[in-house]
C-alpha positions in Angstrom: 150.5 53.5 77.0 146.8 52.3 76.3 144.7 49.8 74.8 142.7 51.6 72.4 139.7 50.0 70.2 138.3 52.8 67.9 135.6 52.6 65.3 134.7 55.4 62.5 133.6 58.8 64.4 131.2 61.2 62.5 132.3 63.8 60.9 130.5 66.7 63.8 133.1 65.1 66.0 135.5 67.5 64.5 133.9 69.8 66.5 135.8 68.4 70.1 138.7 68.6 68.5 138.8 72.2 66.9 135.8 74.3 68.5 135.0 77.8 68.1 139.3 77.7 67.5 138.2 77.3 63.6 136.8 80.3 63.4 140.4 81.7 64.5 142.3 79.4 62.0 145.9 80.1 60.8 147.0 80.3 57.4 150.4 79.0 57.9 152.1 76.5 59.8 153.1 77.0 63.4 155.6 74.6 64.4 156.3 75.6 67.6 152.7 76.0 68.9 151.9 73.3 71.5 151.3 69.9 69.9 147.5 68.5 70.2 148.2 65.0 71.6 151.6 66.3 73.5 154.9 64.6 72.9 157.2 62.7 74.3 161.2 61.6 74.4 162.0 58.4 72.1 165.0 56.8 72.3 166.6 54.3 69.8 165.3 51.0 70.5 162.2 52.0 72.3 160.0 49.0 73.2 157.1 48.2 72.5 157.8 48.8 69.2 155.4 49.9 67.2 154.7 53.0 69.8 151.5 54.6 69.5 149.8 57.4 70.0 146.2 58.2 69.3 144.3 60.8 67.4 142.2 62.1 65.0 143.3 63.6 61.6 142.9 66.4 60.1 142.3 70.1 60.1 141.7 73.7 58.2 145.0 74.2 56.5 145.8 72.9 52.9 149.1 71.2 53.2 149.2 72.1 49.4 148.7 75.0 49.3 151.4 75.5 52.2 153.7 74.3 49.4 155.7 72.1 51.8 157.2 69.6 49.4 155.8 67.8 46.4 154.3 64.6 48.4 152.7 66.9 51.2 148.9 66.7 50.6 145.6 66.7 52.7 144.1 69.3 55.5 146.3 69.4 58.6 146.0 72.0 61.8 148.3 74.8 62.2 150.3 72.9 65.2 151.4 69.4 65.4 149.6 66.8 66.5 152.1 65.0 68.0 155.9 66.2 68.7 158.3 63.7 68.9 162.0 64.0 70.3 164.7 61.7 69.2 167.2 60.3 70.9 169.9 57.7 69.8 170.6 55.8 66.4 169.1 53.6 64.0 169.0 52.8 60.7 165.6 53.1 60.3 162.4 54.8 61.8 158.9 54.4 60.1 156.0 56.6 61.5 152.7 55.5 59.9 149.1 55.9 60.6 146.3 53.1 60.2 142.7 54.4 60.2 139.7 53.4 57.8 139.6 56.8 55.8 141.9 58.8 53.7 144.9 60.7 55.2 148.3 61.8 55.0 151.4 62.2 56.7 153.5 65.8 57.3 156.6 65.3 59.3 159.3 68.3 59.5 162.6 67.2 60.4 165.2 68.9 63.3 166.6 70.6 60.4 163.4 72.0 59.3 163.0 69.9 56.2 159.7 68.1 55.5 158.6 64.6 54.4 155.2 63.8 53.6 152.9 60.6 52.1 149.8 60.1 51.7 149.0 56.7 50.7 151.4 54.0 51.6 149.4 50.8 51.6 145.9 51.3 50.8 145.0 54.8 52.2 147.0 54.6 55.1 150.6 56.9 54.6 154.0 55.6 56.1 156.6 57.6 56.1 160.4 56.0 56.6 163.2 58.2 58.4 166.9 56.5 57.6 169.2 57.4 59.9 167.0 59.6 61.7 168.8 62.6 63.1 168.6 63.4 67.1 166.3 66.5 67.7 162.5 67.2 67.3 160.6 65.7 65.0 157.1 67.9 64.4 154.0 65.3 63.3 150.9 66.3 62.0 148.3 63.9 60.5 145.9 65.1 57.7 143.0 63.9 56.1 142.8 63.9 52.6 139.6 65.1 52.2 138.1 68.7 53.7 136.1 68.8 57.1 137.0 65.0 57.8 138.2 64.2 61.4 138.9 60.3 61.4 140.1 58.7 64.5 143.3 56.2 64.1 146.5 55.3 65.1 149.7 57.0 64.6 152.4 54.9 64.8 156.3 54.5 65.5 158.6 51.6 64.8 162.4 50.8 64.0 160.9 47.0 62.7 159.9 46.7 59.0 156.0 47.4 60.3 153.6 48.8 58.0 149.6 49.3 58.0 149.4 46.1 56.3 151.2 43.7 58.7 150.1 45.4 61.8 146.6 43.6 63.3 144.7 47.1 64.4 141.8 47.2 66.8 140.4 49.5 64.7 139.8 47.2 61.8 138.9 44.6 64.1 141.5 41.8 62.8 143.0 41.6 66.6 143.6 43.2 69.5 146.8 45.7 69.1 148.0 45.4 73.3 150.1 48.7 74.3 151.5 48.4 77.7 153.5 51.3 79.7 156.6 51.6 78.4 159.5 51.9 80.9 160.0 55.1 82.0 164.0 55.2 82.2 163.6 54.4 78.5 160.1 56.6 76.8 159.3 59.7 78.6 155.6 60.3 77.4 154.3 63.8 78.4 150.8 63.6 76.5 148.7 66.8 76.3 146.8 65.9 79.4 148.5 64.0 82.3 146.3 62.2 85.4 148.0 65.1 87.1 145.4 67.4 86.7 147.1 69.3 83.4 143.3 69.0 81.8 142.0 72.5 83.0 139.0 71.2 85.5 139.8 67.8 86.0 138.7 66.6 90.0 140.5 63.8 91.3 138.9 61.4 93.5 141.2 59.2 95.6 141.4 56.4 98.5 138.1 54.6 96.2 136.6 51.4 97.6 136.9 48.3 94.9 134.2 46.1 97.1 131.9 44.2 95.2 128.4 45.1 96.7 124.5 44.2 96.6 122.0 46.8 96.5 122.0 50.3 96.1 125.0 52.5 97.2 124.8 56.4 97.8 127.7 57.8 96.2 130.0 61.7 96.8 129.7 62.4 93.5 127.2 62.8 91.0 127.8 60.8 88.9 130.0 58.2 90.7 134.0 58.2 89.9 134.3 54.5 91.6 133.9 52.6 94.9 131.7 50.0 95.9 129.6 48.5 92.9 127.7 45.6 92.2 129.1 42.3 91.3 128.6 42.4 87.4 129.8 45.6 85.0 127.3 47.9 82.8 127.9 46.6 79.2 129.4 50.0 77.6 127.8 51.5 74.2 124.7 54.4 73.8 122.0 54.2 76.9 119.0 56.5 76.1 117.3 55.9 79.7 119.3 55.9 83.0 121.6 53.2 83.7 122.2 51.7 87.6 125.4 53.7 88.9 126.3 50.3 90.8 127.1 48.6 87.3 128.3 52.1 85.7 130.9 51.9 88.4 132.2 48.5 87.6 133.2 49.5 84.1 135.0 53.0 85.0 136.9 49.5 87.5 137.6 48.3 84.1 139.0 51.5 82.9 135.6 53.0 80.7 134.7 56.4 80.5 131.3 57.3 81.4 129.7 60.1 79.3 126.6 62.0 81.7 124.0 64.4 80.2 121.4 66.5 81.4 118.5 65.0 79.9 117.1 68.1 78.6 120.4 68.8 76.6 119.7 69.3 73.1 119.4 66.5 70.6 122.4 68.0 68.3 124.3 68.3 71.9 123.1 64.2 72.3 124.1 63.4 68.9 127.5 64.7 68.8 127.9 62.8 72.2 126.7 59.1 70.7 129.1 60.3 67.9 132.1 60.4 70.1 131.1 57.3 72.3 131.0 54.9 69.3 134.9 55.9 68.8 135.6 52.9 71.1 135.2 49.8 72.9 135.7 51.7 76.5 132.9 54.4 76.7 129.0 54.7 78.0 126.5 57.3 77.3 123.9 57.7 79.3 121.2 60.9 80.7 121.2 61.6 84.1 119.2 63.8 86.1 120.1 66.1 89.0 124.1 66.9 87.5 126.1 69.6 88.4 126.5 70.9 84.3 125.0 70.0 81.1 127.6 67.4 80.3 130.1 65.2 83.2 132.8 62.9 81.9 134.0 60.4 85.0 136.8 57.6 85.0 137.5 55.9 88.4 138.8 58.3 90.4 138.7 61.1 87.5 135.7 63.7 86.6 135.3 66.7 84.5 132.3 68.9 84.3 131.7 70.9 81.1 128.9 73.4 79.7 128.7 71.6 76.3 129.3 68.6 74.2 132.2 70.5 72.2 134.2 71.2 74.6 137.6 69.9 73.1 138.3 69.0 77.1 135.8 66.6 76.5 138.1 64.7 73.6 141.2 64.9 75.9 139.5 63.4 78.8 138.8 60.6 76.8 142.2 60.2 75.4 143.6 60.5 78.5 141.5 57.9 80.5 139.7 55.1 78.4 141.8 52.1 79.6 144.4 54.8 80.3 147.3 54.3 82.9 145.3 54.9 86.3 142.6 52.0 85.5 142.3 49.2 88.3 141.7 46.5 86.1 143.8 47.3 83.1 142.6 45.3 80.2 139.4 43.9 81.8 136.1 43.8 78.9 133.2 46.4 79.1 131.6 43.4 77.4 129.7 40.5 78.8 127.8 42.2 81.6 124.3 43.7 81.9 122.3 45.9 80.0 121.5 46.1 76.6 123.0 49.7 74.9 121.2 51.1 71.6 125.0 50.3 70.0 
């Protein structure tokens, strides 16, 4: 898995995640629709334990009014967010999610039962499986109030976890480490794999890691990696060009760089600085002379899109902010040069 370190998004973020799709909504449940944030194979015992999977919450549909069960409450999408498959036995399963807003848990059981919460500890739900029964296990992750996205973590554990005793990035108390999990043991198959499963996705490969002075004239525009200058690009909001040479260095240390045509619109800008303060791992900048209104480039990784609400955009992201193909997992966008707007 990932190291994730996410802050409040605002609320026009929800626009990556549903797009012009709201316009289409359901008014009912579809359980077997393809998950937003994929799925993957659990098995009891699982380490690292809590697993975790990252996302936002929310979407058009009242759980309420769905009339799921007496504690199911808040706005959830028509499909899952996540879908989890369970394997093996265990006393005990807790699935929670810590963000800094109001949500809610629905969870619908291999036997097509549902269990909900909404607030656990604080305003964070947990929801506790005993015995949990082998099958699929749909998840979806609401917000309590209407039109709010928030970013967190949903998370998985057979321990006696909960919000309160787990130290989350997000909050800022510590750093919450996620390593790869092995792969005899969790098969993750998340929405969009390095594979190329993100429609328009170019991969870059065979990329130089040589510490440099000077300029260096890169393939692509922006870069995706190579050579680069000795000291990384602080990450955070740029409103001028940054040097591609220290850009780079940070997609080395696994940060997503955010490109823009400089002439985009400021509502298109806006909704991009709104997405890039959602963590620790991302850069905005303008740059002249790109191939679309908007790239998105990891090292070795780039995506070109027509707009800032592209949900591809949110995936990309998701997929490769200190995500499994970073050189130097880990390593701080911290510390280096250049002074961002935040």
């Amino acid at each position: 898995m990932k190291r994730w370190h996410l802050i409040a998004l605002l609320t026009m973020i929800s626009l990556c995640l549903v797009g012009v799709s709201a316009a289409f909504a359901q008014t009912e449940l579809n359980p077997g629709g393809t998950p937003t944030y994929g799925g993957g194979t659990i098995e009891a015992g699982f380490l690292p334990d809590p697993f975790v999977v990252t996302l936002l919450s929310g979407g058009p549909l009242d759980a309420v009014a769905l009339s799921l069960g007496s504690d199911c409450t808040g706005y959830i999408n028509d499909v899952p967010d996540y879908r989890m498959t369970w394997a093996g036995q265990a006393a005990m399963l807790r699935l929670f999610f810590v963000s800094e807003g109001d949500t809610t848990l629905v969870i619908r059981a291999p036997g097509g039962k549902y269990a909900c919460n909404d607030d656990f500890d604080g305003l964070n739900p947990l929801v506790q499986l005993s015995n949990p029964d082998d099958g699929v296990y749909d998840i979806w992750v609401g917000s309590y109030e209407a039109d709010a996205y928030l970013p967190g973590y949903l998370m998985l554990s057979q321990n006696e976890s909960s919000p309160a005793n787990i130290m989350s990035p997000l909050i800022g108390a510590s750093s919450l480490s996620i390593v790869e999990p092995p792969h005899d043991h969790i098969e993750v198959t998340p929405i969009a794999s390095t594979n190329g499963e993100i429609p328009g996705v170019q991969h870059f490969e065979n990329l130089s890691q040589l510490h440099v002075d000077g300029r260096v004239n890169y393939p692509q525009t922006p870069p995706v990696g190579g050579e680069h200058a000795l000291v990384w690009l602080n990450c955070g909001i740029y409103d001028q060009p940054v040097a591609s040479e220290n850009a780079a260095h940070s997609l080395e240390h696994g940060a997503v760089w955010i490109t823009y045509d400089p002439l985009l619109p400021a509502s298109q800008v806006e909704t991009l600085r709104a997405l890039t303060r959602g963590g620790s791992h991302r850069i905005l900048s303008p740059y002249a002379g790109l191939p679309s209104q908007v790239v998105v480039s990891s090292w070795g990784y780039q995506l070109q899109l027509d707009s800032a609400d592209d949900p591809r955009l949110l995936q990309f992201i998701a997929q490769f902010e200190q995500g499994a193909t970073t050189p130097e997992p880990g390593a701080t966008c911290a510390g280096g040069v250049g002074a961002p707007l935040s």
